[in-house]
C-alpha positions in Angstrom: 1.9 19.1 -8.1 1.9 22.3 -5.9 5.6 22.5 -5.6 6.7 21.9 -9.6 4.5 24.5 -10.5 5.3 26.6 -7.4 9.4 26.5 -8.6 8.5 28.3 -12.2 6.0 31.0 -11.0 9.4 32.1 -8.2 11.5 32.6 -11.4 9.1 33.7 -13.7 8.4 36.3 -10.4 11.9 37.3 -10.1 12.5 37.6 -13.6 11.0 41.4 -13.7 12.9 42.0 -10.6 16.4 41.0 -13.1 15.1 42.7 -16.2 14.3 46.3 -13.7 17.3 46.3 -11.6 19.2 49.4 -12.3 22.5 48.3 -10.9 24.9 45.5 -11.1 24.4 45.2 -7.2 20.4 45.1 -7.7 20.9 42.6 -10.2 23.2 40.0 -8.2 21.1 40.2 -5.2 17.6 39.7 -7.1 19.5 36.6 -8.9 20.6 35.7 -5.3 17.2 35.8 -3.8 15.6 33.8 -7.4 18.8 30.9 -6.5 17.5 30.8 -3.0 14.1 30.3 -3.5 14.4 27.6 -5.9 17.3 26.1 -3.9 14.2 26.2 -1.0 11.7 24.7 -3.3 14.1 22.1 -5.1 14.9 21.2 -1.1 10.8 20.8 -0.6 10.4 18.6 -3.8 13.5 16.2 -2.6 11.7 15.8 0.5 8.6 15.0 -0.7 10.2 12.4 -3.3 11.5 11.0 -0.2 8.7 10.6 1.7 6.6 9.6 -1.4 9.4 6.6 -2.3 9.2 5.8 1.2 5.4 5.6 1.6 6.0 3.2 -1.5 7.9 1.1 -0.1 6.0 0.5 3.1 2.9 -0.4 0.7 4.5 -2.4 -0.8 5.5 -4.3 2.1 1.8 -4.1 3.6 0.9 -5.6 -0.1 3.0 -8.5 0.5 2.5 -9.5 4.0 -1.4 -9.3 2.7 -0.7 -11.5 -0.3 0.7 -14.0 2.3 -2.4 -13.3 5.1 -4.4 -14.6 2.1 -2.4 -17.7 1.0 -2.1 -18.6 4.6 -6.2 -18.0 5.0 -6.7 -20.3 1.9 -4.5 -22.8 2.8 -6.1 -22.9 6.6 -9.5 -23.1 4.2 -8.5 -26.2 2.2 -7.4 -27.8 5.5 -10.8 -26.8 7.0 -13.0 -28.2 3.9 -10.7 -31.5 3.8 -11.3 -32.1 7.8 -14.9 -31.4 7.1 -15.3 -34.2 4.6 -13.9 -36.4 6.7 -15.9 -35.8 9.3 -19.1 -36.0 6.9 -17.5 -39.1 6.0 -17.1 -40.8 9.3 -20.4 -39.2 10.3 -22.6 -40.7 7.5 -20.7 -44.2 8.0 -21.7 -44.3 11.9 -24.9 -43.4 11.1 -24.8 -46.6 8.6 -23.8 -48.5 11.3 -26.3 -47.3 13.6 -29.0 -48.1 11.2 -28.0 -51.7 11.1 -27.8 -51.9 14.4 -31.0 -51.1 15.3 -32.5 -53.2 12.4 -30.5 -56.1 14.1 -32.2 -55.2 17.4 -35.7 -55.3 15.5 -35.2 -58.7 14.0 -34.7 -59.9 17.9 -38.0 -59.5 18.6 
């Protein structure tokens, strides 16, 4: 924002400069120093578009590799919930067996 309305205030600023120059000379070299400062200032705005599209891109990126950080968690989740059932599984069937087992040992006695 600084530098667009940086750009018009130079030439609106030089603008009295053209209108009060008395000579020809005067004239060109105020034009010239208006042209250089808004060569200057159109340099300074390419740069920042440069830096700005390149900052983009490099979010972007950072966007994506965190879009696949997250399928990669959820999938590791899913794997993690399924291995837990299994294990809840096995778990509650031992503990069926266990059961039996030691109502078998009671019915010894």
């Amino acid at each position: 924002m600084r530098i667009r309305s940086l750009l018009p205030a130079a030439l609106l600023a030089a603008l009295p400069t053209l209108s009060a120059a008395q000579t020809v000379d005067e004239a060109l070299l105020a034009a010239q120093m208006a042209y250089q400062a808004a060569d200057g200032q159109a340099e300074r705005a390419a740069g920042a578009l440069s830096a700005s599209e390149t900052a983009l891109a490099a979010a972007r990126q950072r966007l994506v590799d965190a879009q696949n950080a997250v399928a990669r968690a959820e999938a590791a989740l899913a794997d993690a919930r399924a291995a837990d059932a299994a294990a809840q599984r096995r778990l509650a069937d031992a503990r069926s067996a266990l059961d039996a087992a030691w109502t078998r040992k009671a019915g010894e006695r």
